[in-house]
N, CA and C atoms as a LAMMPS dump frame, in Angstrom:
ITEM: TIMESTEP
0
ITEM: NUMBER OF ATOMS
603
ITEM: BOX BOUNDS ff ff ff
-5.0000000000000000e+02 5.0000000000000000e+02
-5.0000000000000000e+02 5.0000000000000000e+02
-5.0000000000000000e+02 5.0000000000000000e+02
ITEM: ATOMS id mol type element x y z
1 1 1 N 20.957 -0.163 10.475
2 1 2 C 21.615 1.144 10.479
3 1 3 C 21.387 1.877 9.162
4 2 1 N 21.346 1.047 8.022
5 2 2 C 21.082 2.036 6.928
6 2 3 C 19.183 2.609 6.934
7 3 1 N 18.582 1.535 6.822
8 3 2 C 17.317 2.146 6.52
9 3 3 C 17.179 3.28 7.864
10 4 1 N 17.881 3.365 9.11
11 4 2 C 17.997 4.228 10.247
12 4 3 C 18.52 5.241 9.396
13 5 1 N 19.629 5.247 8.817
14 5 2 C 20.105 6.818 7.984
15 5 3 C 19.405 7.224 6.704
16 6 1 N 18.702 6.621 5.966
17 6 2 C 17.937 6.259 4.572
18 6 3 C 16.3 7.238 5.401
19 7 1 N 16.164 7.398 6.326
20 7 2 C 15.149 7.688 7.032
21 7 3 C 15.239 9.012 7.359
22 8 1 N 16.195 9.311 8.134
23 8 2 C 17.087 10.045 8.597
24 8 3 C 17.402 11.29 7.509
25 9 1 N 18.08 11.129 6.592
26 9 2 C 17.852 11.597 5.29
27 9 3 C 16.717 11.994 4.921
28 10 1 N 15.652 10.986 4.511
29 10 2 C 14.696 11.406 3.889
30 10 3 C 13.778 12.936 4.747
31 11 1 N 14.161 12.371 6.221
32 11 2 C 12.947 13.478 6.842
33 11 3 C 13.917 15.221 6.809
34 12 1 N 15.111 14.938 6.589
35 12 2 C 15.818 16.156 6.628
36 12 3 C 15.717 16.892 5.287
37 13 1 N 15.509 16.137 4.099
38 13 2 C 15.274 16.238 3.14
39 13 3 C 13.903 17.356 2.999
40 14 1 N 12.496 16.426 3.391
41 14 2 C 11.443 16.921 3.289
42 14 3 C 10.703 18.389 4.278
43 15 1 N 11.504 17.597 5.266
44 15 2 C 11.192 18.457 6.602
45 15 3 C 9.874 17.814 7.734
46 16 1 N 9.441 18.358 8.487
47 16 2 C 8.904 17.771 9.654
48 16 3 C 7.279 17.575 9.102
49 17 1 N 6.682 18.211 7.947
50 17 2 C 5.425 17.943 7.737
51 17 3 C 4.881 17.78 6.857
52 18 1 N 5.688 16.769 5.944
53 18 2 C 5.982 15.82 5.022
54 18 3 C 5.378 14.526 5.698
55 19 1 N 4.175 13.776 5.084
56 19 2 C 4.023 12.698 5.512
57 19 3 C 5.231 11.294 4.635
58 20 1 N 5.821 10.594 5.471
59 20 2 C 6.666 9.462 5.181
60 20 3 C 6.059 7.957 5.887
61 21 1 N 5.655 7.365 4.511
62 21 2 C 5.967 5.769 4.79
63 21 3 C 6.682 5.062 4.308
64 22 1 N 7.265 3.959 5.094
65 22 2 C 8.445 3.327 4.731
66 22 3 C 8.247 1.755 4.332
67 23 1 N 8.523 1.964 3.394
68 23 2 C 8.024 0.01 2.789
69 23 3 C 9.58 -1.017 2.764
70 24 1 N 9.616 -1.83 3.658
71 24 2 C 11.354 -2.615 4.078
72 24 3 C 11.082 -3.684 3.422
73 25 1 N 10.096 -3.871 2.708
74 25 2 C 9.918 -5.517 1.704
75 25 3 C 10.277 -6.697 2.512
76 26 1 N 9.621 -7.288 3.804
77 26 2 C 9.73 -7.866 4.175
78 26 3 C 11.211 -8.607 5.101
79 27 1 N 12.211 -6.899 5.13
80 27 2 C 13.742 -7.299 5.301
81 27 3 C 14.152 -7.976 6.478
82 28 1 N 13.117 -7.683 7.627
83 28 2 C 13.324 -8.553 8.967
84 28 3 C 13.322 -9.904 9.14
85 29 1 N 14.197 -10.763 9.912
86 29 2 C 13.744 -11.979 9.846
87 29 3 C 12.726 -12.221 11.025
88 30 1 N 12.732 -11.667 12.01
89 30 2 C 11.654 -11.71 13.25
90 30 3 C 11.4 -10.123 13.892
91 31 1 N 10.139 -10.669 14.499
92 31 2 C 9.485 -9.43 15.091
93 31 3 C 10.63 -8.578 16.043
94 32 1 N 11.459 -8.947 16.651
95 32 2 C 12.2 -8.561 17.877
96 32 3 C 13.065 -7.953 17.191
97 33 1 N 13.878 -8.242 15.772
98 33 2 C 15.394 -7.883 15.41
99 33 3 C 14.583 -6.346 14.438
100 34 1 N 12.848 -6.777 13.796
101 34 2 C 12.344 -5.136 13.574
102 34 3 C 12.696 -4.299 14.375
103 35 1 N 11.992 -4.595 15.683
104 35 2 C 11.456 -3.538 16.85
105 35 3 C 12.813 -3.034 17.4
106 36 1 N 13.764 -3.118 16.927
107 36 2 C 15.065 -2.597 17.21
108 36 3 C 15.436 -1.325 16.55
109 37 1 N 15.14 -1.971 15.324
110 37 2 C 15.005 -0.793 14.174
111 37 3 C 14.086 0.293 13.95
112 38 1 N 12.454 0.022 14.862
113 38 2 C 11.565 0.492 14.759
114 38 3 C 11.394 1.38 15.746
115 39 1 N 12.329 0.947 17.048
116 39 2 C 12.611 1.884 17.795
117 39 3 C 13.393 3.046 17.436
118 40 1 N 14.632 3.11 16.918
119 40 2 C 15.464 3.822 16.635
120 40 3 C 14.695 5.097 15.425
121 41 1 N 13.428 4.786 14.663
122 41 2 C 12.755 5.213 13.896
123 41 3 C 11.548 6.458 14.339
124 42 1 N 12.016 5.917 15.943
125 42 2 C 10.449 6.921 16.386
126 42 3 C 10.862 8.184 16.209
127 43 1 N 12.01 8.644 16.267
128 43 2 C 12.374 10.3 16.16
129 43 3 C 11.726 11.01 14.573
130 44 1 N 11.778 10.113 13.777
131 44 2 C 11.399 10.53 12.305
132 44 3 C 10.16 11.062 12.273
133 45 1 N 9.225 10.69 12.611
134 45 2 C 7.929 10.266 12.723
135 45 3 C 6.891 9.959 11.226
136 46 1 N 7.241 8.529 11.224
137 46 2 C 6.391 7.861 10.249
138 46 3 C 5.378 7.507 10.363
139 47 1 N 4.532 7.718 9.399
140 47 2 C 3.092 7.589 8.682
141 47 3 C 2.606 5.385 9.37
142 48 1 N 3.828 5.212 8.908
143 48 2 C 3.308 3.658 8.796
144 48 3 C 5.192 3.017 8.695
145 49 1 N 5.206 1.805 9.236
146 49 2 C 6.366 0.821 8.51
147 49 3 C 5.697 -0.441 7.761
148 50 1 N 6.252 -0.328 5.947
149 50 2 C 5.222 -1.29 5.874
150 50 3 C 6.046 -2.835 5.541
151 51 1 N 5.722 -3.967 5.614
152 51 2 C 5.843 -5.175 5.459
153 51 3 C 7.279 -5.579 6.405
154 52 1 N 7.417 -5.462 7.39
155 52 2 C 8.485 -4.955 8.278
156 52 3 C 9.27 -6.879 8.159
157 53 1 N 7.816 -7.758 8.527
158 53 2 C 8.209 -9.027 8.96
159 53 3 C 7.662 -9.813 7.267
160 54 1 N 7.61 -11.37 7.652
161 54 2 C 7.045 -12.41 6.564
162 54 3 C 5.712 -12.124 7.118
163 55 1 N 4.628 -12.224 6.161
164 55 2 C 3.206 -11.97 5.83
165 55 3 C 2.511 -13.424 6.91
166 56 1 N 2.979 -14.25 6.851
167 56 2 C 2.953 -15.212 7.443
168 56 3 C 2.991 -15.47 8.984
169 57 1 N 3.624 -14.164 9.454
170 57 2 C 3.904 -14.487 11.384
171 57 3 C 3.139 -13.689 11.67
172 58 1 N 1.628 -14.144 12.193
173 58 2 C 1.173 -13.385 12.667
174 58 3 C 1.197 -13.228 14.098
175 59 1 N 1.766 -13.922 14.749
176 59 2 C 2.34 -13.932 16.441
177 59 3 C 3.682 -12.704 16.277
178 60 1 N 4.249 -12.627 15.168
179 60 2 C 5.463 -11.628 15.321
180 60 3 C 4.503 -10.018 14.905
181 61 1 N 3.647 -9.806 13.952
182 61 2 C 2.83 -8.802 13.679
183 61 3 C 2.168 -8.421 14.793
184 62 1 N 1.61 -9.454 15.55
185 62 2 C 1.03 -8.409 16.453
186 62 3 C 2.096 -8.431 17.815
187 63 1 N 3.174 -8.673 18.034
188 63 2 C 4.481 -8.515 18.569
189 63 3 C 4.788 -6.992 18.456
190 64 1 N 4.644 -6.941 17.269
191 64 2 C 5.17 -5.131 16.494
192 64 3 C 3.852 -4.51 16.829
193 65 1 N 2.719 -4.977 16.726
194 65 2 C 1.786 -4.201 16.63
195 65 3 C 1.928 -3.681 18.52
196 66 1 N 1.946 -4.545 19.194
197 66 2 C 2.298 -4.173 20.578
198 66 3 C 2.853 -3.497 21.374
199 67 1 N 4.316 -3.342 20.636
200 67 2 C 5.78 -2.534 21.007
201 67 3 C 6.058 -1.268 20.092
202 68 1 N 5.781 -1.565 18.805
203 68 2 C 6.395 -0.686 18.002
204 68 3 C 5.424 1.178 17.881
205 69 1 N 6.919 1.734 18.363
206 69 2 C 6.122 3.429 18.51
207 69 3 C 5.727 3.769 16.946
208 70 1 N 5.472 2.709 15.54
209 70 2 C 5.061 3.433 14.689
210 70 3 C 4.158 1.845 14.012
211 71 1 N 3.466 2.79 13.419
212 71 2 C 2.15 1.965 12.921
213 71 3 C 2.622 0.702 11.745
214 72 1 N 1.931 -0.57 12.209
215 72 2 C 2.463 -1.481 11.058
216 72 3 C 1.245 -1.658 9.898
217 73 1 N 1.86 -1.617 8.804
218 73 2 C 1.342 -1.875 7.462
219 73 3 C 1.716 -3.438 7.168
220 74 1 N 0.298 -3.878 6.381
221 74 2 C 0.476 -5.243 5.388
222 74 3 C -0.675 -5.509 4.761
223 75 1 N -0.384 -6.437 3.85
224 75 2 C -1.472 -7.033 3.713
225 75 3 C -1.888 -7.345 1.791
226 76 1 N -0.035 -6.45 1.188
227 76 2 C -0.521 -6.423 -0.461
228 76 3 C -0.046 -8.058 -0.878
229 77 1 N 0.067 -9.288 -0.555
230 77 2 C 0.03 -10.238 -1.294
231 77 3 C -0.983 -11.696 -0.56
232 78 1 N -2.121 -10.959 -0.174
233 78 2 C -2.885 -11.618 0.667
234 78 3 C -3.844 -11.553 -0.474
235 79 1 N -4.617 -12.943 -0.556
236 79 2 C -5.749 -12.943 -1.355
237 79 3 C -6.937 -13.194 -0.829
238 80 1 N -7.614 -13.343 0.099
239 80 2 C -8.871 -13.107 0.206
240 80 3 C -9.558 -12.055 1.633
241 81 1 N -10.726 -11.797 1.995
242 81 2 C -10.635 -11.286 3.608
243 81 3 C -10.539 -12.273 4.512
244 82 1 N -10.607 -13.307 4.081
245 82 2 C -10.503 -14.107 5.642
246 82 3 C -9.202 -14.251 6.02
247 83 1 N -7.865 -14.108 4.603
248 83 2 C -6.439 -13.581 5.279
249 83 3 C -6.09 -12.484 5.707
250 84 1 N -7.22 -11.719 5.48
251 84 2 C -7.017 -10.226 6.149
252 84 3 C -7.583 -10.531 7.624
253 85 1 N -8.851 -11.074 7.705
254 85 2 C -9.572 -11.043 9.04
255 85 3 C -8.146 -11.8 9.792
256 86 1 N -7.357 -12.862 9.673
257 86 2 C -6.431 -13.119 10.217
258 86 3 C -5.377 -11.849 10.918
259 87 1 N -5.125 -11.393 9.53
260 87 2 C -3.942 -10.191 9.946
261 87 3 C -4.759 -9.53 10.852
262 88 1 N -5.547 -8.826 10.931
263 88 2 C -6.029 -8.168 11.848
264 88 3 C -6.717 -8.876 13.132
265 89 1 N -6.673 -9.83 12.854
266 89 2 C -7.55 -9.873 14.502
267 89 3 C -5.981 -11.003 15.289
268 90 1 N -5.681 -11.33 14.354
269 90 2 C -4.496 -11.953 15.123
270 90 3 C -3.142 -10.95 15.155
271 91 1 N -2.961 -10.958 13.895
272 91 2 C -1.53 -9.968 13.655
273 91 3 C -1.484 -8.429 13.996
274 92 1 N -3.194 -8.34 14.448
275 92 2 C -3.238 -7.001 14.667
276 92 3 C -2.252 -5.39 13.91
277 93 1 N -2.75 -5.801 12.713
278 93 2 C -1.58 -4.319 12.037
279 93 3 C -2.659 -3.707 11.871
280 94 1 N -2.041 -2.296 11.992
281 94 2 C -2.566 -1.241 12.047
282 94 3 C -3.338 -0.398 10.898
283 95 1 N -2.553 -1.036 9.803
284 95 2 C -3.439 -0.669 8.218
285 95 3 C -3.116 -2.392 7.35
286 96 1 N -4.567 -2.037 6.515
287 96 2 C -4.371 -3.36 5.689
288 96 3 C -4.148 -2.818 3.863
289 97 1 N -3.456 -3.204 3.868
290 97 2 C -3.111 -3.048 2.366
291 97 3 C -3.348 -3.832 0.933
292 98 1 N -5.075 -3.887 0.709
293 98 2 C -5.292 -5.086 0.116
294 98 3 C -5.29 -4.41 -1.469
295 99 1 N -4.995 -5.597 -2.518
296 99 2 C -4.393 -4.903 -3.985
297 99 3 C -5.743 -5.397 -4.495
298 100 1 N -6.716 -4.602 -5.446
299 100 2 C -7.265 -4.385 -5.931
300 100 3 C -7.068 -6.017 -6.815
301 101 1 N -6.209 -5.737 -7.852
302 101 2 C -6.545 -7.341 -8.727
303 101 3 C -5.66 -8.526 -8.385
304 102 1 N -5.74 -8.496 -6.479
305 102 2 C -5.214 -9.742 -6.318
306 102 3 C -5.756 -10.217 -4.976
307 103 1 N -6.56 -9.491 -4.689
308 103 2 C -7.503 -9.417 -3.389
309 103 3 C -8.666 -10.749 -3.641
310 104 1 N -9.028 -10.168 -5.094
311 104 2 C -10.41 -10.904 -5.425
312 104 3 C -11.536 -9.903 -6.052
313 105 1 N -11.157 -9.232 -6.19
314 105 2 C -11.576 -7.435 -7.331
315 105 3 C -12.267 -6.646 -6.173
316 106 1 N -12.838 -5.92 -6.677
317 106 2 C -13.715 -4.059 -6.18
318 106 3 C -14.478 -5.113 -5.109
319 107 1 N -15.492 -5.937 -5.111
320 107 2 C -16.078 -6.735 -3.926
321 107 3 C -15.454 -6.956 -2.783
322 108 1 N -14.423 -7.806 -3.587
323 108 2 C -13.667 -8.572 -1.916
324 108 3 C -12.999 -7.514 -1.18
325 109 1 N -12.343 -6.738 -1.903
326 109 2 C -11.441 -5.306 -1.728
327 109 3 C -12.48 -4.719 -0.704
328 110 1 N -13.434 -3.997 -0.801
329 110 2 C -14.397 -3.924 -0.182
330 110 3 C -14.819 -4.148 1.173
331 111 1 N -15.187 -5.727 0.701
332 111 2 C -15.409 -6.445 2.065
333 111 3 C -14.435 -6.154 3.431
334 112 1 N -12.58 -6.044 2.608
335 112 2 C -11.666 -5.958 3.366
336 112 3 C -11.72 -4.459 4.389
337 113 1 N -12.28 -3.445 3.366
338 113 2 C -11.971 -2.622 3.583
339 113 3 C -13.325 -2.113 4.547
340 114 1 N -13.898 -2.683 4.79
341 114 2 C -15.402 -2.76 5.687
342 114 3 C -15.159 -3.365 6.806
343 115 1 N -14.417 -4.533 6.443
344 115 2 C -14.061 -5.152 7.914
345 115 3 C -12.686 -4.634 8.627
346 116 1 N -12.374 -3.818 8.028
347 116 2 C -11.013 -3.185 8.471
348 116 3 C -11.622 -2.085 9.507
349 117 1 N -12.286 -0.817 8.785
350 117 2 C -13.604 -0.36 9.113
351 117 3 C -14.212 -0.773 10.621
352 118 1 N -14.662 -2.098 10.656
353 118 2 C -14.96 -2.851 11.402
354 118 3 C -13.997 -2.801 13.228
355 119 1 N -13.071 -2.582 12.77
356 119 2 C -11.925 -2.575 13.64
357 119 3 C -11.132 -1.761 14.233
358 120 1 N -11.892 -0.502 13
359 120 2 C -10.511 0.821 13.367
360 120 3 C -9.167 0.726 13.017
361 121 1 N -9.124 -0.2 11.822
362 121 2 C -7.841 -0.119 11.19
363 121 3 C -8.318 0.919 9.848
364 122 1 N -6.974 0.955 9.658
365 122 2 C -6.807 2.57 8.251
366 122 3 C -6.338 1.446 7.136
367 123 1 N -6.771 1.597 6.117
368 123 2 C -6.762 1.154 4.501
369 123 3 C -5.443 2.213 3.494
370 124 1 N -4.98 1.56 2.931
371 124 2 C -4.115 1.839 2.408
372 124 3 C -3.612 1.087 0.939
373 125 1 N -4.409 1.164 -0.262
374 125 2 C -4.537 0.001 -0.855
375 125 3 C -3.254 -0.278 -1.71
376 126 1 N -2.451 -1.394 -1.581
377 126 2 C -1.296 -1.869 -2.766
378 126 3 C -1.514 -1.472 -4.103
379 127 1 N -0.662 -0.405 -4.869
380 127 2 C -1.148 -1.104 -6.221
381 127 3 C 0.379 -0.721 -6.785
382 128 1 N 0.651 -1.189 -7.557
383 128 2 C 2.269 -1.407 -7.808
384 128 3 C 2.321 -1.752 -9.484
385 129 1 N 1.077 -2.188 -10.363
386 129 2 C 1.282 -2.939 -11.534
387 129 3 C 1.189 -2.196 -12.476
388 130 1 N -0.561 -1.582 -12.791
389 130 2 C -0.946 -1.283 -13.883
390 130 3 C -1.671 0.371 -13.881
391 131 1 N -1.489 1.106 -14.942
392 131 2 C -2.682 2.268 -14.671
393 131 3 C -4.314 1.383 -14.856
394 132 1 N -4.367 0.615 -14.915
395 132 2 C -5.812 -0.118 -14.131
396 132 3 C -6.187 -0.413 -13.297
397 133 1 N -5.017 -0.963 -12.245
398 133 2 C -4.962 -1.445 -11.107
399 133 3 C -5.013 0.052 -10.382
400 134 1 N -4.367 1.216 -10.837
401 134 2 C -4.244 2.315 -10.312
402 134 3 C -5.492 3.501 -10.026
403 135 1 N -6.235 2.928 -10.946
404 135 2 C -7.61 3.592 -11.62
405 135 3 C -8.804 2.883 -10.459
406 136 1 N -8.512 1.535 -10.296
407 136 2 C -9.43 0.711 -9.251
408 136 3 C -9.211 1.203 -7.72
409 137 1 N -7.619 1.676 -7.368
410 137 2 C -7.37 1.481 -6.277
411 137 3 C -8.032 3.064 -5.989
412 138 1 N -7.874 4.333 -6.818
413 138 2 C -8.291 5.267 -6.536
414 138 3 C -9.919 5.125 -6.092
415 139 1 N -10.881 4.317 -7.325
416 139 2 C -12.106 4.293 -6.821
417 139 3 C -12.264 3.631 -5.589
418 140 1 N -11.9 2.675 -5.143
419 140 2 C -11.658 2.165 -3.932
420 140 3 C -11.233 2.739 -2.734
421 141 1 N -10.651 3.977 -3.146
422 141 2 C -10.385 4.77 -1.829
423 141 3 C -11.294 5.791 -1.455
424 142 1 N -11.527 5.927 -2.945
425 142 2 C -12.617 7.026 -2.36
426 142 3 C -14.119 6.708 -1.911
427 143 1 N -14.125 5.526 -1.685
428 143 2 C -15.49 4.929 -1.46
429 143 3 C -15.496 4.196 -0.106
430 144 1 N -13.88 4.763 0.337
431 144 2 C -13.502 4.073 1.676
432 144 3 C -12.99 5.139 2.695
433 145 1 N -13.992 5.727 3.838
434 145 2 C -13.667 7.258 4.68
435 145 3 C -12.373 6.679 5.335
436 146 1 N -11.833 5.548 6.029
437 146 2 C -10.624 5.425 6.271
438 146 3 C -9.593 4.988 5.588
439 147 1 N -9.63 5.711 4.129
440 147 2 C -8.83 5.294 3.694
441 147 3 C -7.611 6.761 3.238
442 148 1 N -6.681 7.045 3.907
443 148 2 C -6.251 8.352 4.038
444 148 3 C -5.414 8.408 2.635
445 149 1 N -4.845 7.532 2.415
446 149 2 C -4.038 7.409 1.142
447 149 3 C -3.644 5.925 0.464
448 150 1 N -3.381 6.192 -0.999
449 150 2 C -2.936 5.054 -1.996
450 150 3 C -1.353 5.182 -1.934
451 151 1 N -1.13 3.695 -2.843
452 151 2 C 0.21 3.586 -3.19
453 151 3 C -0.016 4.166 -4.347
454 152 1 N 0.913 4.989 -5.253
455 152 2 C 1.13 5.218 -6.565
456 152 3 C 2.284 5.526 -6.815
457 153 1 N 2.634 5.114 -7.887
458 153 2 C 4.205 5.289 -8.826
459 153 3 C 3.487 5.791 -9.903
460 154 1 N 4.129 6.918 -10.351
461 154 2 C 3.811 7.775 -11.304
462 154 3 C 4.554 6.557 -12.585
463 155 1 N 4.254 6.214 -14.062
464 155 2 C 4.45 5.416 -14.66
465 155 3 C 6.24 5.997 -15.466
466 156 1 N 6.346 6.472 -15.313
467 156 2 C 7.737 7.414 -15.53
468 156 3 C 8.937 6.602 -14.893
469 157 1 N 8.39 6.502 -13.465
470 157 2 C 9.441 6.222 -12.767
471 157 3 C 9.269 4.576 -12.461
472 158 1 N 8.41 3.301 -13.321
473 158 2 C 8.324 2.421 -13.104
474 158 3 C 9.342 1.675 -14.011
475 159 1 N 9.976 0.328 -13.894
476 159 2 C 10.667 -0.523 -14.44
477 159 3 C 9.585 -1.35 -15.285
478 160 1 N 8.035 -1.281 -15.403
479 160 2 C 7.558 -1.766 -15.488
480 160 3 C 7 -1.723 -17.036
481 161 1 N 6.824 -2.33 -18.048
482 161 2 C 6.367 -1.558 -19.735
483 161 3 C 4.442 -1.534 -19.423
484 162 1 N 4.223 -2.392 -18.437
485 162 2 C 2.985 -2.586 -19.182
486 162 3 C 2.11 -1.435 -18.067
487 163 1 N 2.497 -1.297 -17.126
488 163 2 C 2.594 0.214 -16.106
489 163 3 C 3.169 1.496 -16.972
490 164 1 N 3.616 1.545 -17.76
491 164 2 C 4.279 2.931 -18.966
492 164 3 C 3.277 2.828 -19.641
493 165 1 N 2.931 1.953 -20.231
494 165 2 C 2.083 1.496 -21.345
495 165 3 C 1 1.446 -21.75
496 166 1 N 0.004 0.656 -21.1
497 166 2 C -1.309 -0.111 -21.233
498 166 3 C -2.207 0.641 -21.184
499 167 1 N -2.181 2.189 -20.523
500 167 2 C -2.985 3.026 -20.921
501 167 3 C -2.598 4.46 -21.421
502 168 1 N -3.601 4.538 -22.084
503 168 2 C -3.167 5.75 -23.368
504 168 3 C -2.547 6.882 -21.886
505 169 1 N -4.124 7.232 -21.393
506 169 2 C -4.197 8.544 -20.116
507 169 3 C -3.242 8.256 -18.939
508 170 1 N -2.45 8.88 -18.372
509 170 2 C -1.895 8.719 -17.093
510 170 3 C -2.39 9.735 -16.094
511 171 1 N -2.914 9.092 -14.842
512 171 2 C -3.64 9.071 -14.275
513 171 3 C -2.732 10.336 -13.357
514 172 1 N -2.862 11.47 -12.839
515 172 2 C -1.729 12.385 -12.182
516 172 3 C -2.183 12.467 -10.575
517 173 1 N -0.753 13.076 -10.239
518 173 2 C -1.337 13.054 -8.747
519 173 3 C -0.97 15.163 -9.089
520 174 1 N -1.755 15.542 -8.614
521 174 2 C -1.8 17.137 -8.03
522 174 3 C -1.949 17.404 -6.969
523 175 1 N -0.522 18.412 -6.808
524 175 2 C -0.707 19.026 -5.171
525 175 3 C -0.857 17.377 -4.304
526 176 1 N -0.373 16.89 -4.518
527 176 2 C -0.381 15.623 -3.4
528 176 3 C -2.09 14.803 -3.178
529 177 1 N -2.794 15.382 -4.408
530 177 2 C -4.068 14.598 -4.66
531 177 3 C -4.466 14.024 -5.973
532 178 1 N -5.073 13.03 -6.151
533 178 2 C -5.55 12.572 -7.274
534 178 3 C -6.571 12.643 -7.716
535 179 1 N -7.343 13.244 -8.735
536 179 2 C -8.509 13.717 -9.02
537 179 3 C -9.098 12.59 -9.31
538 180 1 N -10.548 12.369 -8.74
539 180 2 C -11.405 11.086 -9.444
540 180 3 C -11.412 11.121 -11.322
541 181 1 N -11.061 10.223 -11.697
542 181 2 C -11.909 9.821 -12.987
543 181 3 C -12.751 10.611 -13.358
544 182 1 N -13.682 11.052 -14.367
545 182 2 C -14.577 11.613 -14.694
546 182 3 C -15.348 11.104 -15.77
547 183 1 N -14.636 9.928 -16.48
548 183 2 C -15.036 8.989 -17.723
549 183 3 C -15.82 7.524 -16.982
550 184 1 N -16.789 7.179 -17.651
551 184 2 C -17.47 6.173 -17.795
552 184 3 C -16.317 4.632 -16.846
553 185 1 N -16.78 4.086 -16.314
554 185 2 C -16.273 2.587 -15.867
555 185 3 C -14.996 3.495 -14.8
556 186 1 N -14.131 2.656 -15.09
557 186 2 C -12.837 3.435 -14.513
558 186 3 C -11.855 4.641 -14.705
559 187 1 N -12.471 4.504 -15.876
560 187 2 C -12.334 6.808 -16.159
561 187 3 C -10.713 6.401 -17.184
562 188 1 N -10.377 5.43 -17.757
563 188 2 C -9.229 5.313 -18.216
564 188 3 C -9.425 4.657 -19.689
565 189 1 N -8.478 4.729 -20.134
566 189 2 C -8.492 4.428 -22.059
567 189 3 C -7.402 3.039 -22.521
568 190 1 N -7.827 1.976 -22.695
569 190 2 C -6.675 1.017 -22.668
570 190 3 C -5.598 1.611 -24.272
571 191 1 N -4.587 1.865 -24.185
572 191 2 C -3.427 1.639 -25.161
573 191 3 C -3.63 0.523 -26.42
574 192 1 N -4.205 0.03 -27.375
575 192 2 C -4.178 -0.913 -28.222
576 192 3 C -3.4 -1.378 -28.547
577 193 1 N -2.148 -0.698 -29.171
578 193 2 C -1.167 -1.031 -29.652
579 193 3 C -0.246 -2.16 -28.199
580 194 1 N -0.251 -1.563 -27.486
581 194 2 C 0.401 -2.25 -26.149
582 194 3 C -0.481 -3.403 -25.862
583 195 1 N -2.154 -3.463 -25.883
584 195 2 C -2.621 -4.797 -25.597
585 195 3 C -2.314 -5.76 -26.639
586 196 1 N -2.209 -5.064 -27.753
587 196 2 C -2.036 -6.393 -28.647
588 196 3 C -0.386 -6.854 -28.963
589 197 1 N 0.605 -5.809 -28.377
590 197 2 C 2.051 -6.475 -28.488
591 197 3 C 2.02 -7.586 -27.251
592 198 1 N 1.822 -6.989 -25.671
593 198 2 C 1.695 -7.658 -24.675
594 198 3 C 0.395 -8.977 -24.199
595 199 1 N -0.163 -8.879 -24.69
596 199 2 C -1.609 -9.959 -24.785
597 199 3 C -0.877 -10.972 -25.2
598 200 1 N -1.671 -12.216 -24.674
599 200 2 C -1.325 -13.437 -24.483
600 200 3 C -2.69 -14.593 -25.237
601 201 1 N -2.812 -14.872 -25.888
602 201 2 C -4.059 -15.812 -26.512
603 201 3 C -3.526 -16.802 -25.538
């Protein structure tokens, strides 16, 4: 009932052509007690629900993927493609959400996002950590035609120091887009002072 009013809210808030996805961090315990919730959700009309179930059921993922009137997202604490080729050919979700430096880097990311490709699933890449990780996931999208949009947290609004931090440049979103890089490698400037408080020998 809350994420039903938390929803509810948000679209009254934005209005009807506002894209909304909803990330529940895994709050369901099974596919059936989601699709309750996911029903009650179709009036909103969301982009995606993401991590609805455990990463792990893929008999309950593609359960949701079956029933549910809105598209399922997963896939940011999966490390290689052959746990993606799982999610998708078993768990059948609808976008894969693979994280740039936990996938297996720009390659495997790739691969995922080729074999996603492969399938007619939509890409949507995790990135939650670093303006590096943020800098990768952009090149990664743009080198990927189904990939309609990234995760990003502007570094302002993160709990995170080394996401505030680690790079000098912050990377902006405009008008609801993010401009490519334009600098050499990943188009970003590491912070010194922050690698050498936070660095680890």
């Amino acid at each position: 009932e809350a994420v039903v009013e938390m929803v509810a809210a948000c679209r009254e808030a934005v209005g009807k052509n506002f894209v909304i996805m909803v990330d529940v961090c895994y709050c369901w315990s099974n596919a059936r007690e989601a699709l309750r919730v996911l029903e009650k959700l179709e009036p909103y009309d969301l982009f995606f629900m993401e991590t609805p179930i455990r990463i792990d059921d893929m008999e309950g993922h593609r359960f949701l993927s079956e029933h549910s009137p809105i598209a399922i997202a997963a896939g940011e604490m999966l490390n290689t493609r052959f746990e993606f080729l799982e999610l998708m050919d078993r768990g059948k979700v609808d976008v894969a959400q693979p994280d740039v430096g936990r996938v297996g880097g720009f390659t495997e990311a790739k691969r995922v996002c080729d074999l996603a490709g492969d399938r007619g699933k939509l890409i949507v890449p995790h990135c939650w950590k670093t303006g590096i990780g943020i800098a990768a996931s952009i090149h990664l999208s743009a080198a990927t035609a189904h990939c309609p949009y990234i995760e990003f947290l502007p570094s302002h609004l993160s709990e995170s120091v080394l996401r505030r931090e680690l790079t000098v440049d912050e990377i902006k979103l405009v008008d609801g887009k993010i401009p490519l890089p334009t600098r050499p490698g990943l188009g970003i400037e590491l912070n010194p002072d922050a690698v050498n408080k936070y660095g680890v020998a």
